[in-house]
C-alpha positions in Angstrom: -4.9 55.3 -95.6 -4.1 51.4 -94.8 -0.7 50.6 -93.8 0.8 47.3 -95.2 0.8 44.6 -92.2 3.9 44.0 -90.7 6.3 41.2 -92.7 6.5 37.8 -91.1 9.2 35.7 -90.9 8.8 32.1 -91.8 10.5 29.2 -89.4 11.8 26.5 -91.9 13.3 23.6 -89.4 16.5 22.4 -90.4 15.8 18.7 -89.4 12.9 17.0 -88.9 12.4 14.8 -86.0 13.3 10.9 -85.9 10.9 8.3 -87.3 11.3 5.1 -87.2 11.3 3.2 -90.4 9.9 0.0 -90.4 10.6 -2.3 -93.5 8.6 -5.2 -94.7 9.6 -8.1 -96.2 9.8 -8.4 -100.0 9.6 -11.3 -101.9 10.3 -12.2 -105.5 12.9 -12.8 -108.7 15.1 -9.4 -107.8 14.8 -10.2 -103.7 15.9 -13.8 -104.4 18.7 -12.7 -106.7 19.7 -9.9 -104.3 20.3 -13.0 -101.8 22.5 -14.9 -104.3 24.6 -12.0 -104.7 24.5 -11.6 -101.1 26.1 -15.0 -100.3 28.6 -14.9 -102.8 29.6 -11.5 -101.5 30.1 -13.2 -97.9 31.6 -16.5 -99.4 34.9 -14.1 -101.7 35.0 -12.0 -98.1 35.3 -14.8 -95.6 36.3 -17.7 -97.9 39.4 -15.9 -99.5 41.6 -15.7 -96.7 40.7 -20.1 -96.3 41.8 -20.9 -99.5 45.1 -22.4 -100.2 47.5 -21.3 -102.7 50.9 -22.8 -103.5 50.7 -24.2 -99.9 49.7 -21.1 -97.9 46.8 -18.4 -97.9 45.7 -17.0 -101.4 45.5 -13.7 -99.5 47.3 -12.7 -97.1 49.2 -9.5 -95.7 52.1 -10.8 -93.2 53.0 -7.6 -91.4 55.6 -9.6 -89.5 57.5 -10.8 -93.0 56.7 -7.4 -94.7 54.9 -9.2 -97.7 51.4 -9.1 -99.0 50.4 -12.2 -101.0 47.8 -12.0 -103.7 47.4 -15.4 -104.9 50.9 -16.4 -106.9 51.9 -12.9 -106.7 54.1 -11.5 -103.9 54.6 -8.3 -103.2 57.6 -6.5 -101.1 57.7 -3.0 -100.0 59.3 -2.1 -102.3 56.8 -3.0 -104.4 54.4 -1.0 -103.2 54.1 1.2 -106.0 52.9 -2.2 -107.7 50.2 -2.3 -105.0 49.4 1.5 -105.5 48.6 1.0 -109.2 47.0 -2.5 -108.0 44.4 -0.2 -105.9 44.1 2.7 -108.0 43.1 0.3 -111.0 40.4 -1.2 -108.7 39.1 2.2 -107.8 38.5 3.3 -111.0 37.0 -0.2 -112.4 34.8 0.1 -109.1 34.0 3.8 -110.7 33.5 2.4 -114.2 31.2 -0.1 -112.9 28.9 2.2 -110.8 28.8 4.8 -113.8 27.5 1.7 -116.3 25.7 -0.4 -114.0 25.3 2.2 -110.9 21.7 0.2 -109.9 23.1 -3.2 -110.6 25.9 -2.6 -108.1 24.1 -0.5 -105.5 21.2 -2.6 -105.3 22.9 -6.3 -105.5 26.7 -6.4 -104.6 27.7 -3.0 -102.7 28.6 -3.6 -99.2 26.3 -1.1 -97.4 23.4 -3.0 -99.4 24.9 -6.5 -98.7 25.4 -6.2 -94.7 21.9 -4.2 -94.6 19.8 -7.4 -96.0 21.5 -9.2 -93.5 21.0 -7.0 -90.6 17.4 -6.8 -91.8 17.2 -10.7 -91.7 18.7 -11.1 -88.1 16.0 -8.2 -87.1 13.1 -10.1 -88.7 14.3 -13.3 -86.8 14.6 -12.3 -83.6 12.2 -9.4 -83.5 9.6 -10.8 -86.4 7.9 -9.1 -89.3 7.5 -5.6 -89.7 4.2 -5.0 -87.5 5.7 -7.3 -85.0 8.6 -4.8 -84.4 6.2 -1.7 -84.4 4.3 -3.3 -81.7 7.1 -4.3 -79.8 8.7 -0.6 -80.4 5.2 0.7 -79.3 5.5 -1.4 -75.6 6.7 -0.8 -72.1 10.2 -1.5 -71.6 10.2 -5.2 -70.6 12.9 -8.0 -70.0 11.7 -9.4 -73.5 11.6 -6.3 -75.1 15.5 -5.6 -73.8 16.7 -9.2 -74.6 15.2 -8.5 -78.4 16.6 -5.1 -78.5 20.0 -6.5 -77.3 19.9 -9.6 -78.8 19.5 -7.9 -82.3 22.7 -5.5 -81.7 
């Protein structure tokens, strides 16, 4: 009589180690319309807070005065609840958005997506295309290899 071979117990690893992902450059009609959304992105973030309104910023939160100005409209704390419903409206339009267009905003306008192409960019720059940066990756540590590396962070 045979007897059955003992069971074996099968190792499944949990996480897989690190490798380094290495993107190329893309070109064409969605890259260069990824870009446009890109800048207009930066220009509302860093432009808003420059533009003038009745004479001061068109947004503006003034922690010492308590108010939080949104264009002509000023809000108080004790208006907050106004401000509550202001945010809880722009969640859910932010939600309504994703459900209908969920590519169109996670591909073009979405902030993870936006400040990714421009990491990406500053990497290509400084530490060139994408075998460029595997054969940099793949040298001794050397004073240029640090000043890229540091440069890009």
């Amino acid at each position: 009589m045979s007897s059955s071979p003992e069971p074996t117990v099968a190792v499944i690893k949990m996480y897989a180690a690190r490798e380094e992902i290495y993107p190329r450059e893309i070109k064409g009609r969605y890259t260069t319309l990824r870009w446009v959304f890109v800048w207009l992105t930066q220009l509302v973030f860093y432009g808003l807070p420059w533009l003038a309104w009745n004479g001061r910023q068109a947004v503006l939160f003034d922690l010492g005065a308590r108010k939080f100005y949104l264009f002509g409209l000023v809000l108080w704390p004790q208006d907050f609840i106004y401000l509550a419903a202001l945010l809880i409206i722009s969640a859910w339009l932010l939600f309504l958005a994703t459900a209908i267009a969920g590519r169109v905003w996670c591909g073009f306008s979405c902030p993870q997506t936006v400040y990714t192409e421009i990491f990406m960019w500053i990497e290509r720059k400084i530490e060139g295309n994408r075998s460029a940066r595997m054969r940099l990756d793949k040298q001794p540590v050397s004073l240029n290899k640090i000043a890229r590396k540091s440069a890009k962070h």
